[in-house]
Backbone as a chain_set.jsonl record, in Angstrom:
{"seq": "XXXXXXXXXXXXXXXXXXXXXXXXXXXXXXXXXXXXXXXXXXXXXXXXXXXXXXXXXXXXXXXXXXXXXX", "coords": {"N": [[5.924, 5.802, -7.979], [4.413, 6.424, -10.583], [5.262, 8.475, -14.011], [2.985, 10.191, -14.836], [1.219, 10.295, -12.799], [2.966, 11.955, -11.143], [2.908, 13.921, -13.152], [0.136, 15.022, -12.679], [0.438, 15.693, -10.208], [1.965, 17.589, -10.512], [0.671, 19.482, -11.69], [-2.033, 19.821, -10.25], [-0.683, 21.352, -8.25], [0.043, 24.256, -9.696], [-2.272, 25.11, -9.549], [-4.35, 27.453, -7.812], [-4.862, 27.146, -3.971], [-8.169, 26.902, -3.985], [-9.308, 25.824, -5.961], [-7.558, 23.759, -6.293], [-9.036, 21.854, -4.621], [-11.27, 21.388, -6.272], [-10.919, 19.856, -8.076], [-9.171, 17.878, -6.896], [-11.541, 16.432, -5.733], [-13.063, 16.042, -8.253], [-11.137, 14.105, -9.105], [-11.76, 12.355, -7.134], [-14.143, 11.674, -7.877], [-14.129, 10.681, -10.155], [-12.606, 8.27, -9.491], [-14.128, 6.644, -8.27], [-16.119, 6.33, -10.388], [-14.925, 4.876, -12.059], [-14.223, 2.458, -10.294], [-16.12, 1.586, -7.983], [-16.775, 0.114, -6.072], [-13.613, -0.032, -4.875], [-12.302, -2.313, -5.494], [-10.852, -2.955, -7.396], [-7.613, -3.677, -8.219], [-4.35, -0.748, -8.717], [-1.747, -0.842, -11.225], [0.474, -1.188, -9.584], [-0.194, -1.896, -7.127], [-1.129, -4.57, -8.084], [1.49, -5.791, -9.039], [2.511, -5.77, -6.486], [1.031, -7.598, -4.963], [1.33, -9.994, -6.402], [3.746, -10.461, -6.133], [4.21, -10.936, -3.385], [2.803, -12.912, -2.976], [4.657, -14.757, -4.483], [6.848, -15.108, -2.646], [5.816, -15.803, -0.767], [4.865, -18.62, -1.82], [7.446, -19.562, -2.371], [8.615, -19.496, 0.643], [9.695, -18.017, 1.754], [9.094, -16.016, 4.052], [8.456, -14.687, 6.629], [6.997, -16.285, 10.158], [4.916, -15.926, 12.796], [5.843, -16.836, 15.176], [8.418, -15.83, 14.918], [8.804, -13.242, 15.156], [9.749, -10.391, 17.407], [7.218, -8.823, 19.022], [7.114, -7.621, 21.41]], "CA": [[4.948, 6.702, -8.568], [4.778, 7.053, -12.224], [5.185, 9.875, -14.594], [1.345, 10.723, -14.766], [0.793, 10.368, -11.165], [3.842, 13.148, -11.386], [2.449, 15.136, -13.83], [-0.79, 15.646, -12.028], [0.498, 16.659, -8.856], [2.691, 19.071, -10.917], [-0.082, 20.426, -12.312], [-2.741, 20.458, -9.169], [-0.077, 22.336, -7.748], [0.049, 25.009, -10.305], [-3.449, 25.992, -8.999], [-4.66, 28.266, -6.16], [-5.872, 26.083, -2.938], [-9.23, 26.653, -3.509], [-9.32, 25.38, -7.432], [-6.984, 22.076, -6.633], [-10.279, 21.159, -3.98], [-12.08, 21.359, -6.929], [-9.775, 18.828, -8.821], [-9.407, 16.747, -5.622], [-13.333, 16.035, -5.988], [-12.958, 15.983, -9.55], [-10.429, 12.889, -9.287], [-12.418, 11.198, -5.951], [-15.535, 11.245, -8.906], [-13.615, 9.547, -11.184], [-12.315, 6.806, -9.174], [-14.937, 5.932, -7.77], [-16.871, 6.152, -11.385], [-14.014, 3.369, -12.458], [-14.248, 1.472, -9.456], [-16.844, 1.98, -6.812], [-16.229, -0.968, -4.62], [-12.407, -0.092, -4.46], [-12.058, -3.6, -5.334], [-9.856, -3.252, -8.254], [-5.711, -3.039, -8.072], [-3.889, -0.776, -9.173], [-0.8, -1.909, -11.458], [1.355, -1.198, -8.429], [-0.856, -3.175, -6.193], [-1.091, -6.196, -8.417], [2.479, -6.284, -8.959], [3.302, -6.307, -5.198], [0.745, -8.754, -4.654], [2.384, -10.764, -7.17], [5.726, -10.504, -5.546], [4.117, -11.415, -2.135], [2.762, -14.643, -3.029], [5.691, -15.339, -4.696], [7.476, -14.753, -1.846], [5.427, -17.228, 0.152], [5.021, -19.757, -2.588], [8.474, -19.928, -1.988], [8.694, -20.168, 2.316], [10.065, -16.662, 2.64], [8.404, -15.814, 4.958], [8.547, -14.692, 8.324], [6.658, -16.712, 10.921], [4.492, -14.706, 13.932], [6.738, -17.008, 16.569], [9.503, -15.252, 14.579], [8.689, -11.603, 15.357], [9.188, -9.998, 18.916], [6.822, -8.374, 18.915], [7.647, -6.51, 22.439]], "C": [[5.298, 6.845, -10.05], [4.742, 7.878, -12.63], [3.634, 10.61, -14.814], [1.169, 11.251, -14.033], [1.745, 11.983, -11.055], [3.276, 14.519, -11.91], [1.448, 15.555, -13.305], [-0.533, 16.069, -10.88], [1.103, 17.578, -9.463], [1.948, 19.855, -10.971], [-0.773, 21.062, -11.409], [-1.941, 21.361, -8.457], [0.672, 23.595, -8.304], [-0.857, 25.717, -9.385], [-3.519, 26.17, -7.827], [-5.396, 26.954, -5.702], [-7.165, 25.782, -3.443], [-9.463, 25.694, -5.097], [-8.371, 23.429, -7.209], [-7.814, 21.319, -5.644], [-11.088, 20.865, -4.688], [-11.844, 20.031, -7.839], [-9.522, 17.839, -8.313], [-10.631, 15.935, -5.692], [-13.42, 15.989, -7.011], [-12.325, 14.308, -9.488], [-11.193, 11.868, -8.536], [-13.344, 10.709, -7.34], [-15.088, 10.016, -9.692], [-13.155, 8.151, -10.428], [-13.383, 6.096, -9.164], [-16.281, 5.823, -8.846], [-15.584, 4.777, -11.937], [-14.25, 2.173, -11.284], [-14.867, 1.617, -7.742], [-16.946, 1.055, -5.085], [-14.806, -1.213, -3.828], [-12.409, -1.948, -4.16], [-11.134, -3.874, -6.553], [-8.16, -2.8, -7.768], [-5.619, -2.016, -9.083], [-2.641, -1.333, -9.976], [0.727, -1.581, -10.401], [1.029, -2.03, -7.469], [-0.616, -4.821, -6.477], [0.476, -6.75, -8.365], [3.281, -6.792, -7.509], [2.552, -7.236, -4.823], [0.884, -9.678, -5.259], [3.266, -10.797, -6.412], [5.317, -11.268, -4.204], [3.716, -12.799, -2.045], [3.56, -14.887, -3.917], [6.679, -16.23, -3.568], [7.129, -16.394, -0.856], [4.923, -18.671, -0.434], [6.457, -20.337, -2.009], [9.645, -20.052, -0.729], [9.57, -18.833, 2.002], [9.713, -15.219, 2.969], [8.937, -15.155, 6.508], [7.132, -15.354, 9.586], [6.465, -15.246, 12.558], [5.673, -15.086, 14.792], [7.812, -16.337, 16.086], [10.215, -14.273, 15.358], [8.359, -11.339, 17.337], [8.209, -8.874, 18.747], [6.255, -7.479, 20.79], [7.912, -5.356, 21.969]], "O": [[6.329, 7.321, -10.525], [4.149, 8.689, -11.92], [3.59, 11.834, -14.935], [0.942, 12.461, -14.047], [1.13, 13.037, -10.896], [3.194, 15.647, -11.425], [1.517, 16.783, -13.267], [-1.304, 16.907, -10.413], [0.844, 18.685, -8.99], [2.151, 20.963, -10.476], [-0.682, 22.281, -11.263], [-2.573, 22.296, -7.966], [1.663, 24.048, -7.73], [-0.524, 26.629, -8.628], [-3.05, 25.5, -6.907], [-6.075, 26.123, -6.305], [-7.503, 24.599, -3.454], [-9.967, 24.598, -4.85], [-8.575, 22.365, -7.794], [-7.538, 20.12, -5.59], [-11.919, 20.077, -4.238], [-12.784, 19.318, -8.188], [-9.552, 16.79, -8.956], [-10.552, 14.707, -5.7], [-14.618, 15.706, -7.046], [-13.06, 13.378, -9.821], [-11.362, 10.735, -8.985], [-13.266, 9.565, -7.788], [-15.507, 8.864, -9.81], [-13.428, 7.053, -10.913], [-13.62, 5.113, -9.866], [-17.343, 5.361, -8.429], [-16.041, 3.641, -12.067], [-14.446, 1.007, -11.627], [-14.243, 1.715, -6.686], [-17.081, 1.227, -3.873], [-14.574, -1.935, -2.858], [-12.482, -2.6, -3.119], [-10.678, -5.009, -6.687], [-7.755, -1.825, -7.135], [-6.333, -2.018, -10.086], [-2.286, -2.415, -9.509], [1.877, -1.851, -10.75], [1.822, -2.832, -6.975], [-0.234, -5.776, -5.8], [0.777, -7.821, -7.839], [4.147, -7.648, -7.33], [3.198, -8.064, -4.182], [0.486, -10.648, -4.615], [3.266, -11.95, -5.979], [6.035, -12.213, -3.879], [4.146, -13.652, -1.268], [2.91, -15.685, -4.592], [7.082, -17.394, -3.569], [7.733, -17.405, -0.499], [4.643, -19.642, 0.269], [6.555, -21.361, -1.333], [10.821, -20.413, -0.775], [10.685, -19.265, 2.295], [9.864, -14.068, 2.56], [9.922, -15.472, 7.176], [6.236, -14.523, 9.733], [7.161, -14.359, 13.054], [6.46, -14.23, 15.194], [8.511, -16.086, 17.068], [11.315, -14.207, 15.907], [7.5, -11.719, 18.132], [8.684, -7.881, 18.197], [5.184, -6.935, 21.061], [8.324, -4.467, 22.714]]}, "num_chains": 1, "name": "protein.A"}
């Protein structure tokens, strides 16, 4: 989590319940005014999906026959 992400929960949690519902729906707006198809990464996302096809660029991996999956 980064320092932002931080600072806004600090803050929403300054305010009374009914005021950080207001703020809650305040933030949903905004996402979904940046990115309505939830089809963009964040830069936490991209980086782990970076790392993951790395990962399997380079065969390490785990295989299903691997995993018991019992």
């Amino acid at each position: 989590m980064n320092a932002i992400t931080k600072e806004a929960i600090n803050l929403m949690e300054i305010l009374p319940e009914s005021e950080q519902n207001i703020a809650l729906a305040f933030i949903k707006k905004l996402v979904l005014a940046w990115d309505p198809d939830f089809t963009k990464l964040t830069l936490t996302e991209k980086r782990e999906l970076e790392d993951a096809d790395a990962e399997i660029r380079k065969g390490e991996t785990v295989s299903h026959e691997e995993i018991d999956w019992e």
